[in-house]
N, CA, C and O atoms as a MOPAC input file, in Angstrom:
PM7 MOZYME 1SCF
protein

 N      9.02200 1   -36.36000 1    12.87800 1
 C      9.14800 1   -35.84400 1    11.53100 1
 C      8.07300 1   -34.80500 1    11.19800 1
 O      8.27100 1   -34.04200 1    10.25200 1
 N      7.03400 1   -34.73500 1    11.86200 1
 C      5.76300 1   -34.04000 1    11.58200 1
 C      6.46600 1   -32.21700 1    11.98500 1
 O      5.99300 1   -31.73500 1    13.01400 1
 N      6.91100 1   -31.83300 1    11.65200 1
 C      7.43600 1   -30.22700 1    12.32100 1
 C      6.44000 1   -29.18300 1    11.12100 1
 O      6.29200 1   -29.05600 1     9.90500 1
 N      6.02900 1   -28.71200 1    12.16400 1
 C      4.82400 1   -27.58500 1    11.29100 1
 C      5.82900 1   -26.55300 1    11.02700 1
 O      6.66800 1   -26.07600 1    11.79100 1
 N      5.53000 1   -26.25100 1     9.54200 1
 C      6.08900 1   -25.39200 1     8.59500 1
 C      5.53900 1   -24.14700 1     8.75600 1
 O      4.32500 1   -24.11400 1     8.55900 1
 N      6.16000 1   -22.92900 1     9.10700 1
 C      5.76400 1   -21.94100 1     8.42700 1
 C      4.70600 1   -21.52300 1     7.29200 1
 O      4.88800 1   -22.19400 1     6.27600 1
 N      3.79600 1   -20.72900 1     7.19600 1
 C      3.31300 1   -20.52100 1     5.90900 1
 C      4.05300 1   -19.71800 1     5.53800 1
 O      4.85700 1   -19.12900 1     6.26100 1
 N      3.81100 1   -19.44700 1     3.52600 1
 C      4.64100 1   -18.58000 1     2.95100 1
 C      4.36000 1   -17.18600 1     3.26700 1
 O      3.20800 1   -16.91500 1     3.60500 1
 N      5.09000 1   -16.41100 1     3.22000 1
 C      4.72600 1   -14.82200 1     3.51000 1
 C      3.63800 1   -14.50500 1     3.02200 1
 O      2.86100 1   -13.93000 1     3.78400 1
 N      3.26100 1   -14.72200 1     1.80900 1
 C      1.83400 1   -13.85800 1     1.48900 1
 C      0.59300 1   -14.47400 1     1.88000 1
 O     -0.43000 1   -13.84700 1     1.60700 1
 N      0.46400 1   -15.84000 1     2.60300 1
 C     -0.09200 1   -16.68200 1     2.89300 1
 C     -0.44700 1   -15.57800 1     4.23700 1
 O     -1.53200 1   -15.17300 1     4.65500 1
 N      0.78600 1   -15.33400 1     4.63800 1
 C      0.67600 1   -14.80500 1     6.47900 1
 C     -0.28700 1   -13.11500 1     5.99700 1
 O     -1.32500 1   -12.63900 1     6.45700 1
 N      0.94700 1   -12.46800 1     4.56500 1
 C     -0.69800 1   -11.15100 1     4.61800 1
 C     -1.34100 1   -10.89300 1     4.64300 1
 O     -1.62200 1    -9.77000 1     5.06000 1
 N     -2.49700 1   -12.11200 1     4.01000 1
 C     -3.68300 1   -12.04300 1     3.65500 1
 C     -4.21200 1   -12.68200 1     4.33100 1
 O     -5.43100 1   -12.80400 1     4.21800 1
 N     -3.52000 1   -13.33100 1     5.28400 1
 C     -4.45000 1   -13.99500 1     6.07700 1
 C     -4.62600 1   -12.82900 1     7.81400 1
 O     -5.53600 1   -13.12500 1     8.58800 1
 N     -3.64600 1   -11.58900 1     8.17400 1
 C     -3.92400 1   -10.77300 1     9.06900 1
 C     -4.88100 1    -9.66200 1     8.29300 1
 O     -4.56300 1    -9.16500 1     7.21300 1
 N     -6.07200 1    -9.35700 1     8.99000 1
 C     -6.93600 1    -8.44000 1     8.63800 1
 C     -6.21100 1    -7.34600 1     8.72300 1
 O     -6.42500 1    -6.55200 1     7.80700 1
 N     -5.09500 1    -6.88900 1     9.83100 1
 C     -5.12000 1    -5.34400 1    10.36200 1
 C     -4.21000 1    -4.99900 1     9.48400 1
 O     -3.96800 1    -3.79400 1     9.41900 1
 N     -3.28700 1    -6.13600 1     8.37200 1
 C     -2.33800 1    -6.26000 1     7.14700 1
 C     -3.28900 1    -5.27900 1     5.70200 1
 O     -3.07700 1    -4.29500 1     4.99400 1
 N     -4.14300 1    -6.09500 1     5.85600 1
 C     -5.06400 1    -6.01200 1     4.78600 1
 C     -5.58900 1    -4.86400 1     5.04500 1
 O     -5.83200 1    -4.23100 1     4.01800 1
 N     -6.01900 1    -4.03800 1     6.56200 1
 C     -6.54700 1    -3.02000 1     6.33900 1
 C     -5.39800 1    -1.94600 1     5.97600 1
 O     -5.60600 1    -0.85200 1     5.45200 1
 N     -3.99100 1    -2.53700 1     6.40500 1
 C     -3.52900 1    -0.92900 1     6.85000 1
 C     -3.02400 1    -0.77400 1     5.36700 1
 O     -2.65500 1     0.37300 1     5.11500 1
 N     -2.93800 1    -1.55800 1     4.46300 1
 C     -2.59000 1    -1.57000 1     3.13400 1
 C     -3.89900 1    -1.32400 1     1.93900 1
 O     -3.55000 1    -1.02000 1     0.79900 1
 N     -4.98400 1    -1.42700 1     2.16500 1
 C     -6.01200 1    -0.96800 1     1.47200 1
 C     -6.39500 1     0.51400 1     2.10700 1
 O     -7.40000 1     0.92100 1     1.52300 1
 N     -6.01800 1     1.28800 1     2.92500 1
 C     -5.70200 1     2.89900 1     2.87500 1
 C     -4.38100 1     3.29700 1     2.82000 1
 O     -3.97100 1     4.31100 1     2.25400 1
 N     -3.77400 1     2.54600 1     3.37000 1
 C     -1.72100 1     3.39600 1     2.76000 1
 C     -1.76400 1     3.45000 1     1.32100 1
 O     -1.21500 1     4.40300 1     0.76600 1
 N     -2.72500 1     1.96500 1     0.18100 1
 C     -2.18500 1     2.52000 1    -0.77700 1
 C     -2.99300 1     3.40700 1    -1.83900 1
 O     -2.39500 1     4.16300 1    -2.60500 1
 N     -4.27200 1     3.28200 1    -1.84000 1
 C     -4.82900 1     4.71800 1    -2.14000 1
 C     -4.24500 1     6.11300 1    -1.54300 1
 O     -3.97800 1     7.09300 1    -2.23700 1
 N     -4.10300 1     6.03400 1    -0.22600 1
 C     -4.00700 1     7.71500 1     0.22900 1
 C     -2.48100 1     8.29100 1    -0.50100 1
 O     -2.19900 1     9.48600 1    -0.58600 1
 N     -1.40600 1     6.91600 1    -1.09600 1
 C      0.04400 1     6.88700 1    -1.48900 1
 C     -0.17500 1     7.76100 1    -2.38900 1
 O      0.36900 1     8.85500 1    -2.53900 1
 N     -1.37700 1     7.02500 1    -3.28600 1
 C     -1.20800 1     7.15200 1    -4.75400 1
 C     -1.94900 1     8.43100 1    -5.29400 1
 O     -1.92400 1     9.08500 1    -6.33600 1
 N     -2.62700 1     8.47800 1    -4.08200 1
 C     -3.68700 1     9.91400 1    -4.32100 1
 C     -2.21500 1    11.35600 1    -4.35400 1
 O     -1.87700 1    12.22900 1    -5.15300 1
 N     -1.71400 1    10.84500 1    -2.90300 1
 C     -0.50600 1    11.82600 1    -2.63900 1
 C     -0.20000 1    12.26700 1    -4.19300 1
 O     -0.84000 1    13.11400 1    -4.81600 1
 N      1.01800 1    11.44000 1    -4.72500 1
 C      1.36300 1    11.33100 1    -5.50100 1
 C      0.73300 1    11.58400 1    -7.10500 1
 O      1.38400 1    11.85100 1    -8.11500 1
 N     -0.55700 1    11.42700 1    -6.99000 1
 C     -1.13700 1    12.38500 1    -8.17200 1
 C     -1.63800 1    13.67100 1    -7.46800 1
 O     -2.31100 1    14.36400 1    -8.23200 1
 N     -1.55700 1    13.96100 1    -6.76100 1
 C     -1.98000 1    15.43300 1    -6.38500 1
 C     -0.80400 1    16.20100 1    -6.82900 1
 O     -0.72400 1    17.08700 1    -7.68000 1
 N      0.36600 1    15.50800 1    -5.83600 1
 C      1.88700 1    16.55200 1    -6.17000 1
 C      1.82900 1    16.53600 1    -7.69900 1
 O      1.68400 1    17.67200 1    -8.15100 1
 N      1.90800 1    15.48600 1    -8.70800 1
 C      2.15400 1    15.41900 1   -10.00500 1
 C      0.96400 1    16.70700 1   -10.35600 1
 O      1.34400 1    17.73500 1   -10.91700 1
 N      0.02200 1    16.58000 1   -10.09800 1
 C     -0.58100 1    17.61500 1   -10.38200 1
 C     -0.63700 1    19.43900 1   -10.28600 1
 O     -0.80600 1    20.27100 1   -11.17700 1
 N     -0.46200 1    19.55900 1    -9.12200 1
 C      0.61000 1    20.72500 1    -8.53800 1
 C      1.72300 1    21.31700 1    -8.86900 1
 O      2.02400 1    22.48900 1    -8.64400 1
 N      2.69600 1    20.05600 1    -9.71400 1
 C      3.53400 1    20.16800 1   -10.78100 1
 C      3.29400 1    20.61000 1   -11.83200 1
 O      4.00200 1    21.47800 1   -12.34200 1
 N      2.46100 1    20.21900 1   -12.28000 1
 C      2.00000 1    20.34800 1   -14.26100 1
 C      1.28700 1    21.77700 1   -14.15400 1
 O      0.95700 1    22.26900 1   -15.23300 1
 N      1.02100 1    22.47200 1   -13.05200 1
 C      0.05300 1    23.69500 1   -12.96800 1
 C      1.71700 1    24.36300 1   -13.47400 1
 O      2.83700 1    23.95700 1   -13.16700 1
 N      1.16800 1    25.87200 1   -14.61600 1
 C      2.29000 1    26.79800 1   -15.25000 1
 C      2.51100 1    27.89300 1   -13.69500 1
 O      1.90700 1    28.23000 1   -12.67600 1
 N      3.24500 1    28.00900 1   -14.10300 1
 C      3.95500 1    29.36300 1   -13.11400 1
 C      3.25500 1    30.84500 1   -13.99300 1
 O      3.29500 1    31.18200 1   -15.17600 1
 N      2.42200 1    31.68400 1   -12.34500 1
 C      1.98100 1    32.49500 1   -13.06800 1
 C      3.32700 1    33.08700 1   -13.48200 1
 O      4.43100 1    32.65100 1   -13.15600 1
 N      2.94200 1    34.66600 1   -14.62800 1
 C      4.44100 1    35.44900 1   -14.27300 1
 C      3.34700 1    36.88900 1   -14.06200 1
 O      3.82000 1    37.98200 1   -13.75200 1

């Protein structure tokens, strides 16, 4: 009866370091992306 369970998924993310690293720079460099373009956007068109 003893059958070892799985942990829950977020149990398993936080518990791999190379999880934790590759997601503490994907999601800054995401979000940086993404306000740069927004930014690049909002600049006027010379004429």
């Amino acid at each position: 009866m003893d059958e070892e369970e799985t942990p829950p998924l977020m149990q398993r993310i936080l518990d791999n370091p190379f999880i934790l690293l590759f997601l503490g720079v994907a999601a800054p460099a995401v979000l940086y992306l993404i306000w740069g373009i927004m930014e690049i956007i909002s600049v006027p068109v010379a004429n």
